[in-house]
C-alpha positions in Angstrom: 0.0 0.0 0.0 1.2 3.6 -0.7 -0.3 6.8 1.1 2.5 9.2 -0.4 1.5 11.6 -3.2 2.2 11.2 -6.4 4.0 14.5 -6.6 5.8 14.0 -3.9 7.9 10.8 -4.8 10.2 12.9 -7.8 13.9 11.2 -6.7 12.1 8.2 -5.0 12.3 4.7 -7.0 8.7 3.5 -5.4 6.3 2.3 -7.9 4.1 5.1 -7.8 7.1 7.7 -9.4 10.1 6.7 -11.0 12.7 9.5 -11.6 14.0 8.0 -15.0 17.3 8.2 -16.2 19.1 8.0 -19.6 18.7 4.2 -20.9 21.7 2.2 -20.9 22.4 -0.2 -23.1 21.6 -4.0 -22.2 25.9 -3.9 -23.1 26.7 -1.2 -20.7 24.8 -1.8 -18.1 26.0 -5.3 -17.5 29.9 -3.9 -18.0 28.7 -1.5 -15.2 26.9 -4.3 -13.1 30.2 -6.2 -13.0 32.3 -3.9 -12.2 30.2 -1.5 -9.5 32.2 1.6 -7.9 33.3 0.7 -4.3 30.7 1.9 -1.7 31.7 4.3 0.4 30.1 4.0 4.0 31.5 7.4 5.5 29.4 8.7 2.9 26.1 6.6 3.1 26.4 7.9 6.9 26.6 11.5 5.9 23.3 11.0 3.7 21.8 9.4 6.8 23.2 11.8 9.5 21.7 14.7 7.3 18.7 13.0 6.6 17.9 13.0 10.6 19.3 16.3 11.0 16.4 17.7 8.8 13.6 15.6 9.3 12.5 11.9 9.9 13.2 10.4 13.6 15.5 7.6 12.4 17.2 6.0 9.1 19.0 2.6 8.8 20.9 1.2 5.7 22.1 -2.0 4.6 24.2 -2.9 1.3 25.0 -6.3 0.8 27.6 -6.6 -1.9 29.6 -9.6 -3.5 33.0 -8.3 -2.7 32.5 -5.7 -0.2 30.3 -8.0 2.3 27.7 -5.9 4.4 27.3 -2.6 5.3 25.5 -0.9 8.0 24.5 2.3 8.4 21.9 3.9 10.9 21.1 7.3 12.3 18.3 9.0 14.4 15.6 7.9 17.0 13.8 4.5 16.9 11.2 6.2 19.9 11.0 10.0 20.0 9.8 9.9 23.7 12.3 8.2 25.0 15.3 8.7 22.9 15.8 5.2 22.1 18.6 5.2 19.0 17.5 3.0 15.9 19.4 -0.6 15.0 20.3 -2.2 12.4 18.4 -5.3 12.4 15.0 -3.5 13.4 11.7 -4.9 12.2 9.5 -2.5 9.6 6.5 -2.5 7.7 7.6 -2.6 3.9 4.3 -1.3 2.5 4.2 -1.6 -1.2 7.6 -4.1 -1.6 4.7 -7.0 -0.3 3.8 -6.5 -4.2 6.7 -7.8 -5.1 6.2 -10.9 -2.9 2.9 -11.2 -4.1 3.9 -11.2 -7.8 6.1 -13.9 -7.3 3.6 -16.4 -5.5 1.3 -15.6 -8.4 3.8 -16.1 -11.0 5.0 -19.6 -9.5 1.3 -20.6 -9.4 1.6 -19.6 -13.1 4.2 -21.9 -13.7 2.7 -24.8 -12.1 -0.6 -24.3 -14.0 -2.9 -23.4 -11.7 -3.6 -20.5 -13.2 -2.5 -18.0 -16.7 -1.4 -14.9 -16.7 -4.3 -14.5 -19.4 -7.1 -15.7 -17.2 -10.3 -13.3 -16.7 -10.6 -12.4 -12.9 -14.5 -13.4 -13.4 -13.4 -16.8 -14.3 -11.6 -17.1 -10.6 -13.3 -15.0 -9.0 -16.8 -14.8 -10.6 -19.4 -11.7 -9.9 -16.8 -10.3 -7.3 -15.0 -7.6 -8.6 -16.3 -4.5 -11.2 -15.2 -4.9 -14.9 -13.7 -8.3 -13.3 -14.8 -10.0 -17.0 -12.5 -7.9 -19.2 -9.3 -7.8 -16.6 -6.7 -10.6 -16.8 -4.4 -11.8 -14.5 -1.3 -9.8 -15.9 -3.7 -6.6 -16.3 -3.4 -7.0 -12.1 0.1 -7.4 -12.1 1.6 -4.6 -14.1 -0.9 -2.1 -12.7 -3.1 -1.9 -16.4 -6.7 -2.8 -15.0 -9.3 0.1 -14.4 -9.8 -0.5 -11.0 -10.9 1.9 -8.2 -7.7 3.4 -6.9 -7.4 3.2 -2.8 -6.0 4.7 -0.3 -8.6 7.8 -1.5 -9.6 10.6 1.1 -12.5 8.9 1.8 -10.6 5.4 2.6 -7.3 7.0 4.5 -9.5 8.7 6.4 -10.9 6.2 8.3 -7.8 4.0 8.3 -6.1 6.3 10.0 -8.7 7.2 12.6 -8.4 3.8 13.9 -5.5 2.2 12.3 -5.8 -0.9 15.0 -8.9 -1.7 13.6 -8.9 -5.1 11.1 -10.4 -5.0 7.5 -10.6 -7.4 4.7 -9.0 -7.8 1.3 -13.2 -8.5 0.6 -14.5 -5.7 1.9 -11.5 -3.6 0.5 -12.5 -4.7 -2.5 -16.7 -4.0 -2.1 -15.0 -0.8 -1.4 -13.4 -0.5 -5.1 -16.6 -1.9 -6.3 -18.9 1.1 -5.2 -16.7 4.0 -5.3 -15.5 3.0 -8.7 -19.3 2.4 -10.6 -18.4 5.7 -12.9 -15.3 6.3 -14.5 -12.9 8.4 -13.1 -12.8 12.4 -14.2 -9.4 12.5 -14.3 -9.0 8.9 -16.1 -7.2 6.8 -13.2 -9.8 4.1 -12.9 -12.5 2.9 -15.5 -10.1 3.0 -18.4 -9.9 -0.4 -20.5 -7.4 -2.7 -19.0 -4.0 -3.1 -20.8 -4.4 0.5 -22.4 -2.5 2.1 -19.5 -0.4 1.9 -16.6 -1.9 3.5 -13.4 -0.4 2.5 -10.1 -3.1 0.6 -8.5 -3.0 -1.3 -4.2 -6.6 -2.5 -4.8 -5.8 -5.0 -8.0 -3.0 -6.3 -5.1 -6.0 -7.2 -3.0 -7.3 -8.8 -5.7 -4.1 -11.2 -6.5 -4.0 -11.8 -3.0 -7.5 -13.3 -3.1 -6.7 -15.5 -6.7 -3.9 -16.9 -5.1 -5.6 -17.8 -1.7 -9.0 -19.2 -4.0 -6.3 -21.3 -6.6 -4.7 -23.2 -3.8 -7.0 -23.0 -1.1 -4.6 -21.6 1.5 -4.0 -18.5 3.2 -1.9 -15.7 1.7 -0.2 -16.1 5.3 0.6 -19.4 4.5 1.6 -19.3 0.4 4.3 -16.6 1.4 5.8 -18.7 4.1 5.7 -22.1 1.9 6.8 -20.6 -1.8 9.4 -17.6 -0.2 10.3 -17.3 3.4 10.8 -20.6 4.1 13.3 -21.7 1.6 14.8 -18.1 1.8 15.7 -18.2 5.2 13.8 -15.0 5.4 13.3 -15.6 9.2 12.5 -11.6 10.2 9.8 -11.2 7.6 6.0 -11.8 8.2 2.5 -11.1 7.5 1.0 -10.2 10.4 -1.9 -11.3 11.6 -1.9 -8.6 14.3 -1.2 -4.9 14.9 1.5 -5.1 16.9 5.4 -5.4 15.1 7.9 -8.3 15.8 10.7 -6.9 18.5 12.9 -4.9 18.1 11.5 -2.2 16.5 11.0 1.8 15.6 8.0 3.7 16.6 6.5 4.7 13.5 5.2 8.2 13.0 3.0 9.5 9.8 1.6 13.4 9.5 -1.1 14.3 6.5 -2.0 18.1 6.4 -4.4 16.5 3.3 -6.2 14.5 5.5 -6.1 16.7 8.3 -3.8 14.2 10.7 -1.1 15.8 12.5 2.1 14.2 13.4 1.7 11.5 15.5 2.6 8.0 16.9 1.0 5.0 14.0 3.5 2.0 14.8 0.5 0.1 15.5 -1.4 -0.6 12.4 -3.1 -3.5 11.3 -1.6 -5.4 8.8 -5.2 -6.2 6.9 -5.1 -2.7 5.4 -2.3 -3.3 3.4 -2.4 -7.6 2.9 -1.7 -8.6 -0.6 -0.5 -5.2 -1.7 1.5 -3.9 1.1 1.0 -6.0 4.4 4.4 -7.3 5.1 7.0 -6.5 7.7 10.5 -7.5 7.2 14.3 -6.2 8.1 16.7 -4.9 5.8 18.7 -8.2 5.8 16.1 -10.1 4.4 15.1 -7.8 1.8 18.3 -7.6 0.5 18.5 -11.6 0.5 14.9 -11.5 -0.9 15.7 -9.4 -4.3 19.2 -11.0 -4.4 17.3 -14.8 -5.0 14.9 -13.0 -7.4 16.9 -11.8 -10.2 19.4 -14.3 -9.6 16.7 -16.8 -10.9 16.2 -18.4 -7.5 12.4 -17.9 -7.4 11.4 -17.9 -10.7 12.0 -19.5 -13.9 13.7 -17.6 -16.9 10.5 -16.9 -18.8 8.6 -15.9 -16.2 11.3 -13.9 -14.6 11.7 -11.9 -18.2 7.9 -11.0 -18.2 8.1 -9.8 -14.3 11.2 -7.6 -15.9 9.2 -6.2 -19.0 8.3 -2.9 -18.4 4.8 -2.1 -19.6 5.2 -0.3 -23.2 2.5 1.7 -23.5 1.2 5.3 -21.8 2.4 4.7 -17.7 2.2 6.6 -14.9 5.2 4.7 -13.5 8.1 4.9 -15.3 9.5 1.3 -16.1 7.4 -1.0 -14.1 6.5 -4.6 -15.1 5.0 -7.7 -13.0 5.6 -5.3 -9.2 9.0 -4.8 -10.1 10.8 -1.5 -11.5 13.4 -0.9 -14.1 15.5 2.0 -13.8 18.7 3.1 -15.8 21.1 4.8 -14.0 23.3 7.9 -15.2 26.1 5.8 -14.7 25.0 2.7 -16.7 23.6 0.7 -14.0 20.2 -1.0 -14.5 18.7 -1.8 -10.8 15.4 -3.6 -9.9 13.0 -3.1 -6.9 10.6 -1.2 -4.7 9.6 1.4 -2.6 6.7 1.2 0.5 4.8 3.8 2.4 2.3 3.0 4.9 1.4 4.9 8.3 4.7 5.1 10.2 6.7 3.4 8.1 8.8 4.4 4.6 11.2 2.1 2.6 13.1 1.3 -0.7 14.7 -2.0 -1.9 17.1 -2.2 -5.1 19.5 -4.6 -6.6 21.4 -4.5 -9.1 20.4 -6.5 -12.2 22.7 -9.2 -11.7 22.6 -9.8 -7.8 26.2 -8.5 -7.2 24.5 -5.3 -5.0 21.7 -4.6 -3.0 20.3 -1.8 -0.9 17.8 -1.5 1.6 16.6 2.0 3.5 13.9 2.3 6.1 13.1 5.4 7.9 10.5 5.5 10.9 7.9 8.5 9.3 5.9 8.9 6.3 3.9 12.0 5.1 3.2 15.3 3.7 4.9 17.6 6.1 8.1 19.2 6.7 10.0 15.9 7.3 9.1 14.9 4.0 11.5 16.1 1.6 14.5 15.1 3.7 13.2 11.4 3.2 13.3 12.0 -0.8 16.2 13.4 -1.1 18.0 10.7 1.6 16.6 7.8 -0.5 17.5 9.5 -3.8 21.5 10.2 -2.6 21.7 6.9 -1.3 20.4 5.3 -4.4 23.4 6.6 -6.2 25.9 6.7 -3.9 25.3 3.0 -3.6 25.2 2.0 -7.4 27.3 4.6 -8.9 29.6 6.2 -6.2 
């Protein structure tokens, strides 16, 4: 799930705003990949140290590369009332990088034939989503279906006047159904699936329920079995609760749009985000966890290349394919990933194309106020520092 505005994202590499640079060749960018620049940590802590100087409570970093090992960097508060210093191996809620995790279970129940990328939605799910007869599978996946777009004001509104409080991928989706009965003014929802590419958390919802129908188990359970499991992912979860695995940050959100003022949201349930942005993981395991997906650990070739395809028509989203985006460095580099924002929490995830690098970043806030644009430009410095130096 993602709460931050559009405009806001510029420099951020989340799925809802890509900051685009210069293609590479395929040539280059594997010369590049190869061969990355050192990585400097005095100056990832800088990036950090400024970061909390201007803004959020706290930061932390992780690079894991081939040759370099791991580095650490963290700066800032984990709890603003009692002073309590962030660590390294702290517990977050990832927000929008579950999608990725959700692709893949999809796309391995793809491969095993319980379902095609071309399959209706109404032939899964029949009568239970809007316009579900003319939306396929991969129409969910790369964010080309028509559905109602949520969070809206509406929607946020109430989720964060009692973010304890449980809902339902179902009744998130009844939701989408009744707000979305007319098309959209503006064009974001009621379009024709596969003519564009508007970032969408509800069609997430809607995965998450395929995969749970095709298998008869819980989402829960088809993460554990198909990713954590064999990925020794052992800090990553999908809560069933609102309360975060120990240790932990407080997490603190602020909307002026919404009218919610800076305050204490670590405790949010889980339900709200589920399919499209309910996990909580650690910056160890997301680095491990988009190391084993390009490296071919999770998926097989073909279906790995279509997760990698960026959509080619009109997009909202920069290079995005299956929950996954495509960006070409300045300096050659090709990296894939995903950013998050829910209440409290926001994060980024990026590897490198061939698994040599990754980077993980999660800082303890998320909004629209005068922390904000410290958080871009942190996550936008430490992109490059990390992949070109």
């Amino acid at each position: 799930m993602r709460l931050r505005p559009l405009a806001a994202v510029g420099a951020l590499l989340v799925a809802a705003g890509l900051l685009v640079a210069p293609t590479a060749t395929a040539t280059t960018a594997t010369t590049q990949e190869t061969g990355l620049a050192q990585v400097d940590r005095a100056i990832l802590q800088k990036i950090a140290d400024e970061a909390v100087r201007g803004a959020p409570p706290g930061v932390i970093v992780r690079v894991d590369d081939r040759r370099q090992g791991t580095i650490r960097v963290r700066s800032g508060l984990a709890d603003l009332d009692t002073g309590r210093p962030v660590t390294p191996n702290s517990h977050y809620r990832v927000g929008s990088i579950t999608k990725t995790f959700t692709a893949v279970v999809v796309l391995q129940l793809v491969h095993e034939g319980h379902l095609s990328l071309d399959d209706k939605v109404d032939k899964i799910l029949p009568g239970m989503v809007r316009g579900s007869d003319k939306i396929a599978v991969r129409h969910l996946l790369n964010h080309t279906n028509g559905l109602y777009t949520i969070p809206d004001t509406e929607l946020a509104k109430r989720m964060l006047s009692d973010p304890k409080q449980p809902t339902t991928a179902a009744d998130l989706v009844a939701y989408g159904n009744r707000k979305g009965a007319a098309p959209s003014p503006d064009g974001s929802w009621g379009f024709e699936p596969g003519t564009k590419q508007v970032y969408n958390n509800l069609a997430f919802n809607v995965l998450g329920l395929i995969a749970e129908k095709v298998t008869g188990q819980s989402l829960t359970s088809l993460y554990q079995q198909r990713i954590l499991r064999p990925l020794h992912l052992h800090g990553t979860s999908l809560p069933s609760t609102h309360q975060l695995p120990r240790p932990h940050a407080r997490g603190y959100t602020e909307w002026k749009q919404w009218d919610v003022p800076f305050g204490d949201f670590t405790d949010w349930h889980p339900s709200w985000g589920g399919a499209a942005g309910g996990i909580v993981s650690t910056t160890k395991d997301l680095n491990r966890f988009y190391r084993a997906l390009v490296q071919g650990r999770l998926l097989p070739p073909q279906l790995l290349k279509e997760m990698r395809t960026p959509f080619s028509g009109p997009s909202h989203l920069g290079k995005y394919g299956f929950a996954l985006a495509i960006e070409d460095l300045s300096c050659g580099v090709t990296v894939n990933g995903h950013g998050g924002g829910v209440p409290g929490f926001e994060s980024l995830s990026l590897t490198s194309q061939d698994g040599s690098r990754q980077i993980s970043v999660s800082v303890n806030y998320l909004g629209d106020g005068p922390r904000s644009p410290a958080v871009v430009t942190a996550f936008h410095n430490l992109r490059q520092k990390t992949f070109c130096g």
